[in-house]
C-alpha positions as CSV (number, residue, x, y, z in Angstrom):
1,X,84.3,100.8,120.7
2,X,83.1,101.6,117.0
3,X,80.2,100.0,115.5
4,X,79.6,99.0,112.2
5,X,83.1,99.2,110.8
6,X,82.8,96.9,107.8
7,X,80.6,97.3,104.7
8,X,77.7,94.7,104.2
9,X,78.7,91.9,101.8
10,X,76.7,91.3,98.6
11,X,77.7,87.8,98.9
12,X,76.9,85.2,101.5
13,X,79.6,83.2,103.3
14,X,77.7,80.1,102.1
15,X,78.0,81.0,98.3
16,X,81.5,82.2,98.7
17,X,84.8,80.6,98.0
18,X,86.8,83.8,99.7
19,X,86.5,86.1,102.3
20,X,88.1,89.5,101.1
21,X,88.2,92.4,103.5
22,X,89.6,95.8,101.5
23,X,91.1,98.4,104.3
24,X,91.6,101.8,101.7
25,X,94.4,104.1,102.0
26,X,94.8,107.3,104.6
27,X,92.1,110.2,103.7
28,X,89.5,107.9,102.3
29,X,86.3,105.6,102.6
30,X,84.7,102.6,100.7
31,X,84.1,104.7,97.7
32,X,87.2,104.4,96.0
33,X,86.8,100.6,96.6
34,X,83.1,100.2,95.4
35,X,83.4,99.3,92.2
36,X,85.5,96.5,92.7
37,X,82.4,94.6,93.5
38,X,82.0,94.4,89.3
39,X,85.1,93.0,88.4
40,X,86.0,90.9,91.6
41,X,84.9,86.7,90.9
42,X,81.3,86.7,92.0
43,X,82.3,84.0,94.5
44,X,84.0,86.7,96.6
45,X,82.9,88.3,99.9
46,X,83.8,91.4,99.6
47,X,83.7,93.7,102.2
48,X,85.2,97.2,102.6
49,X,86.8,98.6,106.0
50,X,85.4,101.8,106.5
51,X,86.8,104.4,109.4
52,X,85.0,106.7,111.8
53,X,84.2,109.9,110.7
54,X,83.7,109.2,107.0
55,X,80.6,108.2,104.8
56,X,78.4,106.4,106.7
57,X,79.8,107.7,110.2
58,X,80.3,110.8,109.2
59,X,80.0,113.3,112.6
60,X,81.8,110.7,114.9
61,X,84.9,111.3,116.3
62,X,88.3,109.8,114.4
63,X,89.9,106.9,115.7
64,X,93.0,107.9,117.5
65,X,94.9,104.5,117.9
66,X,95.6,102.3,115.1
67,X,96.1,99.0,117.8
68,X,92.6,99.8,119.3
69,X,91.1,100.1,115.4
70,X,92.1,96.6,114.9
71,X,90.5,95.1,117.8
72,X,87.3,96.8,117.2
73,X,87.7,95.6,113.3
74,X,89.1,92.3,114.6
75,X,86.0,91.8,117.0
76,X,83.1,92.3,114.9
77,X,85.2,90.5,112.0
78,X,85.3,87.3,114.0
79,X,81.3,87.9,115.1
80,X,80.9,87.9,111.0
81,X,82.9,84.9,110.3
82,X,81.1,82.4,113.2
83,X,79.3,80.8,111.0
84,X,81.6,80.1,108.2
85,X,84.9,80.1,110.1
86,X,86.8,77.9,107.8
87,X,86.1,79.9,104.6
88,X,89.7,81.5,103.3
89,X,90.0,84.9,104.5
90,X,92.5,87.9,102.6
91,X,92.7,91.3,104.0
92,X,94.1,93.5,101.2
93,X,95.2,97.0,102.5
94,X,97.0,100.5,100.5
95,X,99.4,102.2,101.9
96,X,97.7,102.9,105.4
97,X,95.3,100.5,105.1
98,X,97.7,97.6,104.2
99,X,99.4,98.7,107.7
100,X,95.8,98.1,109.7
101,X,95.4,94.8,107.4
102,X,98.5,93.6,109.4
103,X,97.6,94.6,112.5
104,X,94.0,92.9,112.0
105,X,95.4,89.7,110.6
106,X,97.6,89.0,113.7
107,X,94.0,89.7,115.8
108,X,92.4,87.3,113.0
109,X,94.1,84.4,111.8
110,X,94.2,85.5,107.5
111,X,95.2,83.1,104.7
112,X,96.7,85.9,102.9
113,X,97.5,89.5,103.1
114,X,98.4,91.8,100.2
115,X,99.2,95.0,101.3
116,X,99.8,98.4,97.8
117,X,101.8,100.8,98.1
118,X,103.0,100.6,101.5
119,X,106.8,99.6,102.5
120,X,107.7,97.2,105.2
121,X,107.3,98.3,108.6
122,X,111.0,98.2,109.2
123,X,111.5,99.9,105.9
124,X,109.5,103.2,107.2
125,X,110.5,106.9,108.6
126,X,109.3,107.0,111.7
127,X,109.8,110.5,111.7
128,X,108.1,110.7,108.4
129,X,104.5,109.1,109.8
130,X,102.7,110.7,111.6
131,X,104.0,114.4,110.1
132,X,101.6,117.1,110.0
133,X,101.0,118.3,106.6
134,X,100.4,121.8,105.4
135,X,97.9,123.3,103.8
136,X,98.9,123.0,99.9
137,X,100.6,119.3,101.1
138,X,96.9,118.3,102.2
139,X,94.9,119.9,99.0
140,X,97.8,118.3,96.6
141,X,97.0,115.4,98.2
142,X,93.7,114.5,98.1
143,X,93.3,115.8,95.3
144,X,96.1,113.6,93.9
145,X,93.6,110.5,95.7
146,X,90.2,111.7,94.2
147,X,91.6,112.1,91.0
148,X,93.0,108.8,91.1
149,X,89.5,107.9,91.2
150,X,87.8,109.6,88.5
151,X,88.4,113.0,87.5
152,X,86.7,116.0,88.7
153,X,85.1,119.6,87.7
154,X,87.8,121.9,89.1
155,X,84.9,123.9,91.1
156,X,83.4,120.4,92.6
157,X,87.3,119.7,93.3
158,X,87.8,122.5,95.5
159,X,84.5,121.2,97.6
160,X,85.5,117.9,97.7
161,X,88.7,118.5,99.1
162,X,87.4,120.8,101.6
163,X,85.4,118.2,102.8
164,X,88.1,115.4,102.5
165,X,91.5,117.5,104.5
166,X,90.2,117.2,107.4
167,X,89.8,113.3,107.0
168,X,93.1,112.9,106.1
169,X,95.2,115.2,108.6
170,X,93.1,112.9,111.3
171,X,94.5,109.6,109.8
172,X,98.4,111.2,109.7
173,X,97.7,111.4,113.3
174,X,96.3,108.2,113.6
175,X,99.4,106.7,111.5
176,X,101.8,108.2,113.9
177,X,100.1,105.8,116.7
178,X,101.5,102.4,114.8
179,X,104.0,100.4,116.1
180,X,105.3,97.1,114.1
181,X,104.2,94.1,115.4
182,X,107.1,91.8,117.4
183,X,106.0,88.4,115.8
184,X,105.9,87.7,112.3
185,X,103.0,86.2,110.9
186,X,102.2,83.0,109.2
187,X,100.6,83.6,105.9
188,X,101.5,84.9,102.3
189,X,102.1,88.4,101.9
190,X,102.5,89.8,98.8
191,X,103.0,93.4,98.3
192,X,102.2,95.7,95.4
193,X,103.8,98.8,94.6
194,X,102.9,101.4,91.4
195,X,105.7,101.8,89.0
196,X,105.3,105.4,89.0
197,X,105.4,105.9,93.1
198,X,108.6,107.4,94.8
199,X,108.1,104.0,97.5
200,X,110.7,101.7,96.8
201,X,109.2,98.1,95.7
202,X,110.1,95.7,98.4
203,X,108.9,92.1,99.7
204,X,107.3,92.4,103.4
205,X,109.6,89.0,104.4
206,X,110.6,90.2,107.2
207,X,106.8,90.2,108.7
208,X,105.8,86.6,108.0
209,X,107.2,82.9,108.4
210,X,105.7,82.1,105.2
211,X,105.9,83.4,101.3
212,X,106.6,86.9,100.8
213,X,105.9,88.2,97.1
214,X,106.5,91.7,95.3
215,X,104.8,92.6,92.3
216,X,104.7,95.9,90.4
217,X,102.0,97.2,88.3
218,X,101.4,100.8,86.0
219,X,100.6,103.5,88.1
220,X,101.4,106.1,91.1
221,X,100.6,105.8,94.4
222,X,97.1,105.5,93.6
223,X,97.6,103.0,91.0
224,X,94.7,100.7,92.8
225,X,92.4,103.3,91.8
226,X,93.8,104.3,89.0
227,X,94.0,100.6,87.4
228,X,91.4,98.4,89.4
229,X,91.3,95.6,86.9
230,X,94.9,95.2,87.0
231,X,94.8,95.1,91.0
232,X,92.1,92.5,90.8
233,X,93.8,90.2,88.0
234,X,97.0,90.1,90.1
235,X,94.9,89.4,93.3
236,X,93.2,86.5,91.3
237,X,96.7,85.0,90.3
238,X,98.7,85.6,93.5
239,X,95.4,84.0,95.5
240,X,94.9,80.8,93.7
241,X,96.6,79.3,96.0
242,X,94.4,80.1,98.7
243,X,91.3,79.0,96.5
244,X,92.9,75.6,96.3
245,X,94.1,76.3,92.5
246,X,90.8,78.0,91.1
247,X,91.7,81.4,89.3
């Protein structure tokens, strides 16, 4: 088992009206989710997903099945939530992440998941996940995804994708481990999609007995770091629901 696989909230499940776990996409850590702790309500819990062998586990080995993740995620996410059980819970996840948000909301009953740039499971290549990539695919890549994020002295570039590959040829492996869920859930889901990624924009109704929503917003792949505000307005008006009408 992994320990300590969710960022610390800033905000107490006493003051909060939501409980928002982030899981961020294949290759990356909390960082490119950070600073939505500046523009999210200051009601929400905010907490980030963060996987071994990045940031603050950097040196431990990579996770190696995506089922076994979720329990881990799901277990000490339950142990967080004792107190305050009945406080509405989201887990938002892109395009990896949004895949371990819906394995960790049929571990942890979720109000709501919104999943970004990620197609519905039975919408996926199988053959396609899991595929090593070569060297150039891996540097064009990441450095598409820390671009996204803020741009970057060439010469610092090259570093930081050095450091960054490796990350993401281990969580292509660990993609290639995920199999669908049987059962559909029972919340919302609403999926988000970047109007300038090749992923076709599709509703995930197919994975849930209740609504299934499909929005799309300016950007590529990596529109929810290129465009955070945006992400967070459209989370505040596809939520109210779950906040009992409060945008």
């Amino acid at each position: 088992m992994f320990d300590k696989l969710l960022s610390t909230p800033l905000v107490t499940a006493a003051a909060a009206s939501l409980d928002l776990v982030a899981f961020p996409c294949a290759g990356s850590g909390s960082a490119g989710l950070r600073g939505w702790r500046e523009i999210l309500p200051a009601d929400w819990r905010f907490t980030i997903a963060c996987l071994p062998g990045r940031e603050t586990s950097y040196g431990q080995p990579f996770a190696r099945d995506m089922a076994r993740l979720a329990d881990d995620i799901a277990q000490e996410l339950r142990g967080r939530r004792a107190q305050h059980p009945d406080l509405p819970l989201v887990l938002f996840g892109h395009s990896m992440g949004g895949l371990l948000a819906q394995l960790v909301a049929h571990r942890v009953p979720a109000d709501a998941l919104v999943v970004a740039a990620c197609p519905p499971p039975g919408r996926r290549d199988a053959e396609d996940d899991g595929r090593p990539l070569d060297h150039d695919e891996l540097r064009r890549e990441v450095a598409g995804m820390l671009q996204a994020v803020s741009p970057i002295e060439p010469g610092l570039l090259d570093e930081l994708v050095g450091l960054t590959a490796p990350v993401l040829a281990a969580d292509i492996e660990l993609l290639a481990t995920y199999r669908a869920p049987t059962t559909p859930l029972s919340c919302g889901i609403w999926a988000l999609y970047g109007d300038g990624d090749p992923i076709e924009p599709l509703p995930w109704a197919a994975e849930t007995t209740a609504a299934a929503e499909c929005r799309v917003l300016s950007g590529s792949h990596f529109f929810v770091q290129e465009s955070p505000r945006a992400v967070v307005a459209e989370l505040r008006r596809c939520l109210t629901p779950v906040r009992g009408g409060k945008a």
